[in-house]
Each structure stands twice: as structure tokens, then as C-alpha cells.
VOBA-1610 file (N, C-alpha, C; in pm, whole numbers, padded with zeros to 5 digits, always signed):
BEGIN
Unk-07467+05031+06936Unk-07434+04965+06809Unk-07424+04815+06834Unk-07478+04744+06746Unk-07483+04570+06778Unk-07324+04517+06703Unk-07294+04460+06778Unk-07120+04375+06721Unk-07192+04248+06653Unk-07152+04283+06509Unk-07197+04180+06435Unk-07098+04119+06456Unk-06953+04086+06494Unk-06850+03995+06498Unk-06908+03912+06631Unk-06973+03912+06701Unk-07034+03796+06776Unk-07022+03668+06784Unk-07037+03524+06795Unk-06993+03416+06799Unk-07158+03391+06755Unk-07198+03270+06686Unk-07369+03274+06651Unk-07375+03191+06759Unk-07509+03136+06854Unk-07521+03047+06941Unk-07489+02954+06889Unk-07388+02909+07028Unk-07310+02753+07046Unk-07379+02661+07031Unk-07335+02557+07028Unk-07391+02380+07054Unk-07371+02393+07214Unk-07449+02329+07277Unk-07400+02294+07414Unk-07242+02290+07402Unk-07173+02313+07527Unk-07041+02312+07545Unk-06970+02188+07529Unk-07023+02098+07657Unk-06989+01948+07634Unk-07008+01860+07489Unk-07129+01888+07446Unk-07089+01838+07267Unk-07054+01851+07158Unk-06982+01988+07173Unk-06906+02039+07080Unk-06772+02050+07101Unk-06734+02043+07261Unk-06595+01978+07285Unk-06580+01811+07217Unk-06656+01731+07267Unk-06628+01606+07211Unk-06596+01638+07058Unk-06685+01703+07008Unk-06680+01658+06825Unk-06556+01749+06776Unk-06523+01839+06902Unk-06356+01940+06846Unk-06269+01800+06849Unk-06285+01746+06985Unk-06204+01700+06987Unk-06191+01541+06927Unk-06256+01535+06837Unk-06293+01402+06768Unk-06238+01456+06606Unk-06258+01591+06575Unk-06171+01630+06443Unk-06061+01634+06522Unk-05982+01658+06606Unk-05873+01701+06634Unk-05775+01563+06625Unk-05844+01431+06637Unk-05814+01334+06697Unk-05751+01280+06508Unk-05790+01317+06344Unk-05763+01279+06273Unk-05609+01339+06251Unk-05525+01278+06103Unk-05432+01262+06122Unk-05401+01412+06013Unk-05429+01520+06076Unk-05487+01693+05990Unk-05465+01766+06066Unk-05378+01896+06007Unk-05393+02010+06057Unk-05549+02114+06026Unk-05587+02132+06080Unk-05725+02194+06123Unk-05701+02357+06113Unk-05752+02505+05990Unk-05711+02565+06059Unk-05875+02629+06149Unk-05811+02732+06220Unk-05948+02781+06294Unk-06076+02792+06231Unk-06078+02852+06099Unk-06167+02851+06035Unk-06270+02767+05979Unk-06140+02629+05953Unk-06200+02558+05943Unk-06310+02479+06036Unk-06231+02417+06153Unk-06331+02377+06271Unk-06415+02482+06313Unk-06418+02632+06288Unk-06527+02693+06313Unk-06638+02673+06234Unk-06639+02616+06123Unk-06689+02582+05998Unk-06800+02470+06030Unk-06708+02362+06079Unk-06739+02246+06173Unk-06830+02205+06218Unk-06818+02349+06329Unk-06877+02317+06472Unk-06988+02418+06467Unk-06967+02515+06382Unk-07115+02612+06397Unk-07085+02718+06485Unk-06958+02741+06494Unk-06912+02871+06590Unk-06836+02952+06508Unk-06825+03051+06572Unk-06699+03148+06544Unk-06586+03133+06569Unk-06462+03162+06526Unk-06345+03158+06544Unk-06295+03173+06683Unk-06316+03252+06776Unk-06312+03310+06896Unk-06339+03186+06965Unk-06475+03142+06944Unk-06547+03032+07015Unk-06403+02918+07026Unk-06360+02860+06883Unk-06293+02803+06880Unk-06164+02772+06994Unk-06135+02928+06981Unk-05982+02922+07077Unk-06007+02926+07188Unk-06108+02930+07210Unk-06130+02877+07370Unk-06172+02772+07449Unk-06242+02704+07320Unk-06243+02547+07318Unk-06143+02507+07352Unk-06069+02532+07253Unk-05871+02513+07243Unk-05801+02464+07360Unk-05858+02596+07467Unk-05775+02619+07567Unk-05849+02525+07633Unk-05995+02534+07657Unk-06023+02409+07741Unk-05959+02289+07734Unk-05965+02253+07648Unk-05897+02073+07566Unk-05769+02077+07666Unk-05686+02196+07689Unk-05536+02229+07664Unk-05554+02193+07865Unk-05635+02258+07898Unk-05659+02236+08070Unk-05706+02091+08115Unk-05769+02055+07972Unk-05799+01926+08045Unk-05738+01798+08045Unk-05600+01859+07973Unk-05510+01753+07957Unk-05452+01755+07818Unk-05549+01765+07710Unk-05513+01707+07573Unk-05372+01825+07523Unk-05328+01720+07457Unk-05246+01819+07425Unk-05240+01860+07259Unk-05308+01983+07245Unk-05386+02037+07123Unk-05258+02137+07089Unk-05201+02123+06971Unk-05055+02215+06889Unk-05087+02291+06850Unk-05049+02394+06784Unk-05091+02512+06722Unk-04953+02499+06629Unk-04952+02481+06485Unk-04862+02469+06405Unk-04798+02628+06393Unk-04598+02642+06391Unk-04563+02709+06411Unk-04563+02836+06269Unk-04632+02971+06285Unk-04674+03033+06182Unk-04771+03031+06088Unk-04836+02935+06145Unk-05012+02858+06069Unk-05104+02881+06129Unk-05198+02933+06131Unk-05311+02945+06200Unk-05393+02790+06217Unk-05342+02704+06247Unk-05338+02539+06240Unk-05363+02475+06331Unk-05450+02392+06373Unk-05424+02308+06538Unk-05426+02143+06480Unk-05351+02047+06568Unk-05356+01936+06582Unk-05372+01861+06698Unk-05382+01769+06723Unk-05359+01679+06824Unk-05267+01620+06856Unk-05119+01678+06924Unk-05014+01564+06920Unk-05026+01457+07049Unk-04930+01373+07060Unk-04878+01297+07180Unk-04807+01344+07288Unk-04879+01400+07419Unk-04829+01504+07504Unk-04724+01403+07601Unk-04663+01472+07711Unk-04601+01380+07784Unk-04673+01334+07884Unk-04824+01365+07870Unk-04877+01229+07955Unk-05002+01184+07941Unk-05082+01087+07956Unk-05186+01036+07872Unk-05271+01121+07942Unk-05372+01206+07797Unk-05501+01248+07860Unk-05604+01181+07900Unk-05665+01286+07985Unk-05782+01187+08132Unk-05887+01112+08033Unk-05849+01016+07990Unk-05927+00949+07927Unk-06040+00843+08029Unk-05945+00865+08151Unk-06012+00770+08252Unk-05914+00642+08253Unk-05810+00632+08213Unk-05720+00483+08190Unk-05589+00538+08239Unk-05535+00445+08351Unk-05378+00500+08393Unk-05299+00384+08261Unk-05177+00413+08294Unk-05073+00331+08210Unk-05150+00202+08127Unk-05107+00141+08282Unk-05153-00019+08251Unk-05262-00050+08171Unk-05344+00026+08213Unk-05501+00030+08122Unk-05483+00042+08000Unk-05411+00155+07950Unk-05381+00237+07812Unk-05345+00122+07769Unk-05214+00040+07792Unk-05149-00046+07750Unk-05252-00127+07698Unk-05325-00203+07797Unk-05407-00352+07789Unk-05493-00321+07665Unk-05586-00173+07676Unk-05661-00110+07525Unk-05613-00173+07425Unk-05485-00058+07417Unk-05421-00076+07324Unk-05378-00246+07204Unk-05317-00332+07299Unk-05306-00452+07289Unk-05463-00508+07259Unk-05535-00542+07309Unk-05658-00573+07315Unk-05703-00576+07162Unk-05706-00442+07127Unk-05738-00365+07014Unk-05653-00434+06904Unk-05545-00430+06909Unk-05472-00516+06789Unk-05492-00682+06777Unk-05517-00721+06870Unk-05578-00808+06888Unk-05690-00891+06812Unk-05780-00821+06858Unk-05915-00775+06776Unk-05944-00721+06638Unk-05829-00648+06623Unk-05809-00635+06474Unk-05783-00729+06394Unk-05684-00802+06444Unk-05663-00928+06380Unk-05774-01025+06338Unk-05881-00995+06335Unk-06032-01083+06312Unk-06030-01197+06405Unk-06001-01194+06583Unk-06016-01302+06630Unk-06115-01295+06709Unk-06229-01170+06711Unk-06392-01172+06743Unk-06447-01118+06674Unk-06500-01172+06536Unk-06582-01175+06452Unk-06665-01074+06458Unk-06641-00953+06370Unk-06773-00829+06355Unk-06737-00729+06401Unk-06591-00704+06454Unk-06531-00593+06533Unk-06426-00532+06489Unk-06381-00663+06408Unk-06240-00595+06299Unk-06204-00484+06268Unk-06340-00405+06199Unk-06277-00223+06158Unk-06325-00169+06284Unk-06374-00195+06386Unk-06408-00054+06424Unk-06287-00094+06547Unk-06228-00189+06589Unk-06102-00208+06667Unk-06019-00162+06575Unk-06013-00162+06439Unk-05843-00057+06378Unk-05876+00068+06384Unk-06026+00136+06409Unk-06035+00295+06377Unk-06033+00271+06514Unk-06050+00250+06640Unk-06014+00253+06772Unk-05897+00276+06845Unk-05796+00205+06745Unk-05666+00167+06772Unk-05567+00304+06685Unk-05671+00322+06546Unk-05560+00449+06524Unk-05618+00558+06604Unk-05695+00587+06684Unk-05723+00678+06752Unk-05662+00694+06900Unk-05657+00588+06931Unk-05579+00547+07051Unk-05438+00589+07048Unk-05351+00540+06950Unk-05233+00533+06933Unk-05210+00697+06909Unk-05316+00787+06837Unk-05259+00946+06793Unk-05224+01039+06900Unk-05237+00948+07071Unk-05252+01020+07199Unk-05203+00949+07270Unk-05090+00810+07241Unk-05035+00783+07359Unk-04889+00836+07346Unk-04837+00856+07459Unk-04749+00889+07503Unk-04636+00836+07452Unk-04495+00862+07402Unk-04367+00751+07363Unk-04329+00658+07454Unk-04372+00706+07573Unk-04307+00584+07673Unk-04439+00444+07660Unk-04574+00498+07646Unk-04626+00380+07616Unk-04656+00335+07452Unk-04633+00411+07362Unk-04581+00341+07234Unk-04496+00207+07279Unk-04382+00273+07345Unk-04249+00129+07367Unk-04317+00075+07426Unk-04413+00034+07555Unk-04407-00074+07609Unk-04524-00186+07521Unk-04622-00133+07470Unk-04720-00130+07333Unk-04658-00268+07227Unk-04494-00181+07178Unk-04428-00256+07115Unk-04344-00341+07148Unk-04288-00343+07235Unk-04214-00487+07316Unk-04355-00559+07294Unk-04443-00540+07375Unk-04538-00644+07445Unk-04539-00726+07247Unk-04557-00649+07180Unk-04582-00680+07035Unk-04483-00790+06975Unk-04388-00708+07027Unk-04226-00833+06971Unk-04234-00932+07016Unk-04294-00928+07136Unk-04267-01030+07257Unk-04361-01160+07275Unk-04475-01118+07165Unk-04614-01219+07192Unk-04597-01289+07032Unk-04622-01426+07013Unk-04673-01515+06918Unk-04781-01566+06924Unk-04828-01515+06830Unk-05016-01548+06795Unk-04980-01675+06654Unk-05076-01753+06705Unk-05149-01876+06630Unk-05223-01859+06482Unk-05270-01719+06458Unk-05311-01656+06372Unk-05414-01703+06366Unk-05544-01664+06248Unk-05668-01662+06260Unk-05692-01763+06113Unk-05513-01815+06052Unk-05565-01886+05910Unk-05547-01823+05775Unk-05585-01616+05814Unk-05580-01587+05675Unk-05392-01505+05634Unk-05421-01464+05555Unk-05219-01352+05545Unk-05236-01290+05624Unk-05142-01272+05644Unk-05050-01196+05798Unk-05060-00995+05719Unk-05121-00946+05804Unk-05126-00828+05806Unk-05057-00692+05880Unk-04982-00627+05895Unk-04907-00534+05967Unk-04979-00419+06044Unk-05063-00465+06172Unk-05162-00389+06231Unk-05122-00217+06189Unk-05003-00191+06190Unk-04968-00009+06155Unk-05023+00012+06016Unk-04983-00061+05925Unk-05098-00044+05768Unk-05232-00030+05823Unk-05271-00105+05947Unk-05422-00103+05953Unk-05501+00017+06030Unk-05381+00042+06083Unk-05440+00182+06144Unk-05398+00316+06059Unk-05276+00307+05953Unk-05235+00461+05854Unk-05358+00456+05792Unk-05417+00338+05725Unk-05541+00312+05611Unk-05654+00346+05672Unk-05682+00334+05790Unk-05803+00348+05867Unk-05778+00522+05906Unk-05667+00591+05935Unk-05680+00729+05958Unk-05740+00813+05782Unk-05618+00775+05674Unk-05676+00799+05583Unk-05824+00800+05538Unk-05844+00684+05591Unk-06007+00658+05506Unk-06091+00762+05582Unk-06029+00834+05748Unk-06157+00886+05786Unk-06098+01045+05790Unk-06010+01052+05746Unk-05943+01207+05710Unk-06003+01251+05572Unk-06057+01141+05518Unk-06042+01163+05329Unk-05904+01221+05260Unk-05811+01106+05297Unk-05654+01179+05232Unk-05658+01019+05138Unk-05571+01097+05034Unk-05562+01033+04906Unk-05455+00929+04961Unk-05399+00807+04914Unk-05355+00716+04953Unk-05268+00637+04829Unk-05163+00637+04826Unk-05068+00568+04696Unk-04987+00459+04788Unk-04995+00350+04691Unk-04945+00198+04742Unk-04842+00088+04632Unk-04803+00093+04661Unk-04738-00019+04538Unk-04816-00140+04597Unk-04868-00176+04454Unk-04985-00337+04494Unk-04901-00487+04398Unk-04941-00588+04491Unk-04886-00689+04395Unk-05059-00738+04354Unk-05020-00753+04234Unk-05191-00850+04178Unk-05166-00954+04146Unk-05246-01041+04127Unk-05279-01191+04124Unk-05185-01265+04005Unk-05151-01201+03980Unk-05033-01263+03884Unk-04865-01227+03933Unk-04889-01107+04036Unk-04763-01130+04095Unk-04693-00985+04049Unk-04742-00939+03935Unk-04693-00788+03887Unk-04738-00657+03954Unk-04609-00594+04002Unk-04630-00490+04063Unk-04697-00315+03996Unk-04779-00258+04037Unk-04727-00130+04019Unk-04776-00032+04115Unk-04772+00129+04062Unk-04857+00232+04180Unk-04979+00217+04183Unk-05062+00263+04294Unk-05169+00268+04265Unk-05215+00395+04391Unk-05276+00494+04301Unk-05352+00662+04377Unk-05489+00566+04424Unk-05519+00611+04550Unk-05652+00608+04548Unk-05739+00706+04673Unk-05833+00702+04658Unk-05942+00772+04783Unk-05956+00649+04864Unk-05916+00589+04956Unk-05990+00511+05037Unk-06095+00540+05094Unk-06197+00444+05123Unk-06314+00439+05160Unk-06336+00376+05302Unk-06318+00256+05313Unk-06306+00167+05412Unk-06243+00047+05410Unk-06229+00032+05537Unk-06135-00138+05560Unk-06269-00267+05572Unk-06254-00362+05480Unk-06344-00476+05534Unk-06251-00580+05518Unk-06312-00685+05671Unk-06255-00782+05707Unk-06380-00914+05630Unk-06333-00985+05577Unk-06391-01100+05510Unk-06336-01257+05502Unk-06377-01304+05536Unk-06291-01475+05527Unk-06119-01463+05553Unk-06139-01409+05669Unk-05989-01429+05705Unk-05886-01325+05628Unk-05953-01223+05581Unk-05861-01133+05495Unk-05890-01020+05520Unk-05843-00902+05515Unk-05832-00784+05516Unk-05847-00711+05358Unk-05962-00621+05329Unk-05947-00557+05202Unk-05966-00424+05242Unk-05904-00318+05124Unk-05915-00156+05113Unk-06072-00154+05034Unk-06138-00090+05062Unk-06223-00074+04920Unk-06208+00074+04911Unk-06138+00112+04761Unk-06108+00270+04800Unk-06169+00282+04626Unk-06157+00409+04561Unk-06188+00468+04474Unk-06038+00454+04372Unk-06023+00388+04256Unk-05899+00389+04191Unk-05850+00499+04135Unk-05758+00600+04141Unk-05837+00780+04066Unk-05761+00731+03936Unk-05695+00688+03903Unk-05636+00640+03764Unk-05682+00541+03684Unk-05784+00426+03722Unk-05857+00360+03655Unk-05996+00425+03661Unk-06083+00494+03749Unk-06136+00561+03746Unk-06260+00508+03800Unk-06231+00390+03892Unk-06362+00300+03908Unk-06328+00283+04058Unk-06419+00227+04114Unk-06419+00140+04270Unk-06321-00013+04265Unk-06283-00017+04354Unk-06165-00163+04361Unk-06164-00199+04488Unk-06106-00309+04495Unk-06080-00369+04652Unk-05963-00456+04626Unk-05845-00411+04750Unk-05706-00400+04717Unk-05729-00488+04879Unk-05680-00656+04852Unk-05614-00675+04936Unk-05489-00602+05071Unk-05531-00572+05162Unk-05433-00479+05242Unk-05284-00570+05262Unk-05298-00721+05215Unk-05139-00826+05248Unk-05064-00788+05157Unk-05130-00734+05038Unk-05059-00746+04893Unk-05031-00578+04878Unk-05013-00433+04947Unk-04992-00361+04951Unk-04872-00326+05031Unk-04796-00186+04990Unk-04705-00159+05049Unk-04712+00006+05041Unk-04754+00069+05168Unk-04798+00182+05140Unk-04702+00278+05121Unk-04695+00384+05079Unk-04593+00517+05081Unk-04679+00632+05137Unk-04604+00612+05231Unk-04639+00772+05359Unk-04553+00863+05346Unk-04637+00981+05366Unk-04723+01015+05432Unk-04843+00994+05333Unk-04965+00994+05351Unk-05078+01011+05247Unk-05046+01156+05175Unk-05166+01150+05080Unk-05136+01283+05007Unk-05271+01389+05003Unk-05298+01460+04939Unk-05427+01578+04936Unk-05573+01513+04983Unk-05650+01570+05103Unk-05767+01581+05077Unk-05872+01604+05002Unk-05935+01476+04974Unk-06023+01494+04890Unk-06199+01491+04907Unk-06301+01537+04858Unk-06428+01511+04872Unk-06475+01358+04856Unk-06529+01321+04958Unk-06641+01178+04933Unk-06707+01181+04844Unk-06678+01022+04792Unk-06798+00972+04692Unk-06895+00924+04749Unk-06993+00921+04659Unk-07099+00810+04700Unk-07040+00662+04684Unk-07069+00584+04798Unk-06971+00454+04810Unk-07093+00347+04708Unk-07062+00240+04685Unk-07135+00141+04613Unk-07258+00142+04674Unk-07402+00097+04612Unk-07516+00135+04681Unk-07541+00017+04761Unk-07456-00113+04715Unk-07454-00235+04814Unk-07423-00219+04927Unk-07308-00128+04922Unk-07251-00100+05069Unk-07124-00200+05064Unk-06964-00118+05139Unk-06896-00202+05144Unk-06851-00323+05167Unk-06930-00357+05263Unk-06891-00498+05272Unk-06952-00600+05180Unk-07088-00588+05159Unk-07170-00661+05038Unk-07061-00652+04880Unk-07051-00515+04875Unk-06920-00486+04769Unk-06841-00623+04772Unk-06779-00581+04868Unk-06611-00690+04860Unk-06675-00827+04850Unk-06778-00880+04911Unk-06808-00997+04942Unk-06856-01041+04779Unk-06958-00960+04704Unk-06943-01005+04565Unk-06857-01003+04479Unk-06732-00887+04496Unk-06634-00904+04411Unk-06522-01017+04415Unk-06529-01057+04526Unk-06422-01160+04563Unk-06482-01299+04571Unk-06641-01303+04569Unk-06665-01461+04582Unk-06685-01475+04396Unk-06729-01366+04332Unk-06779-01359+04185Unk-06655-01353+04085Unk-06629-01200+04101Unk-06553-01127+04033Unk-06444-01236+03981Unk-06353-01236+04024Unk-06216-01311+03992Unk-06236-01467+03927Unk-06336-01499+03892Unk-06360-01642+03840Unk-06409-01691+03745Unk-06402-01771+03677Unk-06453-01770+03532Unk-06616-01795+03530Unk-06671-01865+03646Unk-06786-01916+03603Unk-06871-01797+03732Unk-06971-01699+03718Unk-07011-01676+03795Unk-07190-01677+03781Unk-07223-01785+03934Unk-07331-01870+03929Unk-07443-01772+04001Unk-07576-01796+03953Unk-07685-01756+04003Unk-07795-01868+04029Unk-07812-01848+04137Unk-07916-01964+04231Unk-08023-01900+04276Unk-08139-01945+04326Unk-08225-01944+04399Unk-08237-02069+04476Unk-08231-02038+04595Unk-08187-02147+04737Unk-08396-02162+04794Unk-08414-02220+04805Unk-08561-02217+04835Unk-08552-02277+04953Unk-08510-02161+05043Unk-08536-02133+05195Unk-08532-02005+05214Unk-08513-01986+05345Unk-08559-01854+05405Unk-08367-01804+05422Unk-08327-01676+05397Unk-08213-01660+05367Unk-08131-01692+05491Unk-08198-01660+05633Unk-08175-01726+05763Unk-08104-01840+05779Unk-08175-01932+05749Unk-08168-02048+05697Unk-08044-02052+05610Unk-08047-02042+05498Unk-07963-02028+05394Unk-07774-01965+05433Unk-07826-01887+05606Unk-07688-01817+05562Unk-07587-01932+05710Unk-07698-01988+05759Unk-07615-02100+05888Unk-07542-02185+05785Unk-07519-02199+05661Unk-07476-02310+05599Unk-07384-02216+05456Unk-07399-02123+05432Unk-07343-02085+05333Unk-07274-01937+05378Unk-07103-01975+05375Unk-07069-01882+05445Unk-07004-01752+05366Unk-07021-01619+05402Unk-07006-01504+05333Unk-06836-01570+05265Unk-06800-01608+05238Unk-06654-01678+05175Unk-06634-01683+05068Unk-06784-01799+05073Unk-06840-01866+04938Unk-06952-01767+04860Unk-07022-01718+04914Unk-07108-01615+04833Unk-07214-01533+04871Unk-07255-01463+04831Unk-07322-01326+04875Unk-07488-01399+04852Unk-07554-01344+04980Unk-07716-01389+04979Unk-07798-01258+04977Unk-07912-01315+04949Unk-07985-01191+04891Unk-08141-01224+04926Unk-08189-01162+04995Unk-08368-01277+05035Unk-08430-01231+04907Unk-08485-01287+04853Unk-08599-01275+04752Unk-08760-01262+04847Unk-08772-01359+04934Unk-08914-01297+05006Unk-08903-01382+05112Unk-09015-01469+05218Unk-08979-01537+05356Unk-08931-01665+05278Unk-08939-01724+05213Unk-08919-01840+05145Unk-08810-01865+05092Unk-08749-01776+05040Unk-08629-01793+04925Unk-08530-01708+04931Unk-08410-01719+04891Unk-08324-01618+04858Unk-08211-01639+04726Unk-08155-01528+04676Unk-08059-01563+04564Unk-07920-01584+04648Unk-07860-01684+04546Unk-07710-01703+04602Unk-07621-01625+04436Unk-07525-01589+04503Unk-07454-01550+04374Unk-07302-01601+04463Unk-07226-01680+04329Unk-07122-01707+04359Unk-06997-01776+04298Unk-06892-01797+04261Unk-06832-01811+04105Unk-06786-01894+04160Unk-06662-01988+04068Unk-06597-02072+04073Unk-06491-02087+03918Unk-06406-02175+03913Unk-06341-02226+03746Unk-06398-02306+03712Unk-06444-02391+03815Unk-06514-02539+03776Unk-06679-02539+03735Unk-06702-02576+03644Unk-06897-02609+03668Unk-06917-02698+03736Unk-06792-02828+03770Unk-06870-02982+03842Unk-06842-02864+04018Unk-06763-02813+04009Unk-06698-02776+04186Unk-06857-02699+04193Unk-06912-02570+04096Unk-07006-02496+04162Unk-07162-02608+04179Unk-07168-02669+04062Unk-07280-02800+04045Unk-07294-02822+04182Unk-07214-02927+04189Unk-07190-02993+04352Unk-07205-02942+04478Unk-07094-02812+04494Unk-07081-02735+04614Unk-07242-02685+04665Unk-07308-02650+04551Unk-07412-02570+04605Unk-07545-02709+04604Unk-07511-02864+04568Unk-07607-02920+04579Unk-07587-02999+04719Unk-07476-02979+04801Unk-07438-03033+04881Unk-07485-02991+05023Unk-07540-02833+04993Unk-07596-02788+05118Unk-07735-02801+05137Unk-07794-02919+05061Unk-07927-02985+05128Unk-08034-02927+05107Unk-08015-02805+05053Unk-08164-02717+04973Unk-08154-02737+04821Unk-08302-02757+04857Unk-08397-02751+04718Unk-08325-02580+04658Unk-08290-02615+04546Unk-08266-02505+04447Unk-08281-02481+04270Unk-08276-02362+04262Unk-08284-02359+04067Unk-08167-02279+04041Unk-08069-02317+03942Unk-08010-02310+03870Unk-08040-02182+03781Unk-08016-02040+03704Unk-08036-01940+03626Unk-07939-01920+03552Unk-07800-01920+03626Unk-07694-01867+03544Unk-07585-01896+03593Unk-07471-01946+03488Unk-07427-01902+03374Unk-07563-02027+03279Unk-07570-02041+03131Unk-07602-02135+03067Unk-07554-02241+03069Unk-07403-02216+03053Unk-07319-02348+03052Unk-07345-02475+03175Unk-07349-02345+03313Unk-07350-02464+03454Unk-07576-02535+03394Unk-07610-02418+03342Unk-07764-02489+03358Unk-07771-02638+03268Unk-07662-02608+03170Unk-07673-02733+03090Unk-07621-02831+03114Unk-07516-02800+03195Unk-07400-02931+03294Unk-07457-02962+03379Unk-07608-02896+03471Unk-07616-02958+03601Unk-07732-03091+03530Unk-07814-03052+03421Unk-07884-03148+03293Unk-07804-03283+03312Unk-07721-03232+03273Unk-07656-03367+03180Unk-07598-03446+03368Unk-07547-03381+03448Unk-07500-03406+03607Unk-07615-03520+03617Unk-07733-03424+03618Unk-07843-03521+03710Unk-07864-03649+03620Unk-07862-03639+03455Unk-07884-03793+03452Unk-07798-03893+03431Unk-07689-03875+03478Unk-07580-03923+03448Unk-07545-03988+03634Unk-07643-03939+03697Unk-07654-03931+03844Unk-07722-04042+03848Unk-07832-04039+03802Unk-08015-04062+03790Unk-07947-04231+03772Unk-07889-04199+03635Unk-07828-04364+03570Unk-07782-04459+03629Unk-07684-04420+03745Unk-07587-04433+03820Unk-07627-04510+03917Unk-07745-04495+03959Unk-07856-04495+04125Unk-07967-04574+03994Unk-08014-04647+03893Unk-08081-04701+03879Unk-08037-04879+03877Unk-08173-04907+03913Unk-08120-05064+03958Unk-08064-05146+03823Unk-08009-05271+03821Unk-07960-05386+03705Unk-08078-05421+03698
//
């Protein structure tokens, strides 16, 4: 008789330990079924994974009366290949780096760092945090951020757990706010959420300075499709555009290359139109501040939108023209 309860063929061993132990590593109870689900095995398969993890150091829980596993903080760091000191220096390093003080590394040093931190030990938590109390940084210029927001927000976003915050907004008024987080982007010296609002019912980007989270997170939820710009393009138009009264459309007549050594993601989002050209999009309150700002960076350009700036930069140039003609 054939035992249909069988396990179906495995993944190789070694890469289906990593990816157990890469779900194991979020901030979720797992039950068997589920990571059998996962990984393309059977349940069976699972618990013996389990036990491997369990020999090789990690220290993998089994929630009490749950058919459940997690990843806690064992009493001694798994063979990651790093004794103490090492763990430590990571660790530090990593917050570090989070802080945007090497450019382009920002999120993936906070999803590094909450991964790091879900497996060190309490005795190197404390030394982690002295070293923390103990160091004054110069800062990088933008608001001061609380690296632990940056790593709860960064587990959330890759658990898919729902996320509630009391936010201050730009006028200073508080309230709740539910959301799906998505991802963390670092931009001009700032830190933003871009998560899913479930009560306004739209996409947003929530300063992470101006939040105050309430933990634990709450229910798992299914992924959206994220903006088709992609997050960071997202934040970068909502925050150079969005918030301003005048929002400008250019064509920069250079090569966007070109265009982007001088115009920094701060000020506004580029876009190549073909080898020659690219669009600038980018707002302001002022028409003379956007006029100017964008005639100041030395390219030939055209003017599209708003009407108002096309008719002010008119009246700019001959009022310029006048100015610069001889007695």
C-alpha cells in the first residue's frame, strides 16, 4: 500500500533551512502548517527542520499549547559566525547607518538591524544600549529619529502586520492613524512610512519624527499592489509636489544624468523623456522662488505648468530683458 501521508520532495536541505529560518526570523508566530505551506513540505518535514535550527544553535520556541514556532533570544548568540564583540560592532554599525550617514543603505541597515536585534542575547542588548547612551552623534541635519521605531516599522512592514500611530500633521493636530505599512524611505534627511491608510482608504507617507507608535502591531494582513512609481519615486513626488501650492512642470533640455548632478531628489522628481531631455516636476508657494530656482541651474528649459508660473516667467523675462538693456 503507498502512504499517501509522505512529505512531497524537498527543496534542497540547505535552502530551505535558510528561508525557515528567515520566516522564523519575523516578528510571528508561525504555525506548522503554515511554514509547511511556505516551504513546499509537509508538516513532518517541518519538525525536523525545527530540530535542526534547534542543534545548530538557534533558538526556535514552540508556543505553549499552540502548534506555533518562533524565534526567540536564546542565551547565546547563534553561529552566525560573529563572537560578542562582533555582534556588538554589527549591531552599532547598523544604527549608525540607519541614521542616513552612507547614502543608499538607510532601509536595508533598519531591516538588518531589526533582524539582528530578534537574536541577540540580553546581555548584548545592554551593552548595544550603553554604547547608545554613551555616544553623541553630530547628526546628519534632518529630525532626530528613535532607531527602535525604525526597526518595530521595518518588522511590521515585512510581517504584513497592521500598524496604529498617533501622528502629528503639519498643522500640529493630532490623531490615530490604522495602517498596512509598506516600506521605510529615507529622503533629504528624513525618514518616511509609506503605508496604506485603511481609514482614509488611500496610500500616504507619514513622516516616521512626527509618529508615536502603539505596540504591539495588530492583524495580518494581505499585500497591496504598492504605487506603480515605486516607493521611493512615491515619497519623492509627494513631498517635493504634494504639500505646496504651486506644483511646476519643466522640461530640462539635457540628458537626465546631467540634470540629476545638479538637481537634488529634495527639490524634485526627474523623469528622462529621451537622451536629450527630461521632465522635472516640483512645487513651491512662490512662482518668483520656482521661476528662479529652476533658472538658476544653467539649463536651457520650457516651462508647461502651472499657467500662472508660465505667465509670471513672461512677464520675469521682460522685466529682466529691460533691466540688462543699455541707456
Amino acid at each position: 500500500m503507498v502512504d499517501h501521508s509522505a512529505d512531497p520532495a524537498p527543496a534542497p536541505p540547505s535552502a530551505r533551512l535558510l528561508r525557515l529560518l528567515s520566516l522564523l526570523q519575523t516578528p510571528h508566530e508561525w504555525s506548522g502548517t503554515e511554514l509547511a505551506g511556505r516551504l513546499g513540505v509537509g508538516v513532518r518535514t517541518v519538525r525536523r527542520d525545527v530540530d535542526k535550527l534547534r542543534a545548530l544553535g538557534y533558538p526556535v520556541e514552540a508556543a505553549q499549547g499552540v502548534a506555533g514556532y518562533r524565534l526567540g533570544s536564546g542565551a547565546r548568540l547563534p553561529p552566525l559566525l560573529l563572537d560578542d564583540d562582533e555582534a556588538v560592532a554589527v549591531a552599532v554599525g547598523l544604527r549608525t547607518a540607519a541614521g542616513g550617514t552612507v547614502s543608499g543603505i538607510e532601509e536595508s541597515s533598519v531591516r538588518a538591524l531589526a533582524k539582528l536585534e530578534q537574536v541577540l542575547p540580553s546581555r548584548l542588548r545592554r551593552r548595544v544600549s550603553a554604547l547608545r547612551a554613551a555616544t553623541v552623534s553630530a547628526g546628519s541635519g534632518g529630525p532626530v529619529v528613535d532607531p527602535d521605531a525604525l526597526t518595530s516599522i521595518a518588522a511590521a512592514c515585512r510581517a504584513h502586520e497592521v500598524l496604529r500611530f498617533d501622528y502629528r500633521g503639519h498643522g500640529g493636530r493630532e490623531d490615530v492613524r490604522r495602517t498596512e505599512p509598506h516600506r521605510l524611505v529615507h529622503a533629504a534627511g528624513r525618514w518616511y512610512l509609506l503605508a496604506w491608510d485603511i481609514d482614509r482608504a488611500g496610500w500616504r507617507n507619514f513622516r516616521v519624527d512626527r509618529l508615536r507608535l502603539r505596540l504591539p502591531a495588530g492583524p495580518r494582513f494581505a499585500p497591496r499592489e504598492p504605487p506603480e512609481e515605486g516607493p521611493a519615486a512615491h515619497v519623492v513626488r509627494s513631498t517635493t509636489t504634494g504639500v505646496y501650492r504651486y506644483r511646476g512642470r519643466f522640461t530640462l533640455h539635457v540628458p537626465v544624468q546631467v540634470a540629476a548632478e545638479r538637481v537634488p531628489p529634495s527639490v524634485g522628481a526627474l523623469e528622462a523623456v529621451d537622451e536629450h531631455g527630461c521632465t522635472l516636476l516640483t512645487g513651491s508657494d512662490s512662482l518668483d522662488e520656482l521661476a528662479l530656482y529652476v533658472g538658476l541651474f544653467g539649463f536651457r528649459f520650457t516651462v508647461h505648468e502651472p499657467p500662472e508660473l508660465v505667465a509670471h516667467i513672461r512677464d520675469l523675462a521682460e522685466r529682466l530683458a529691460a533691466s540688462a538693456a543699455p541707456e
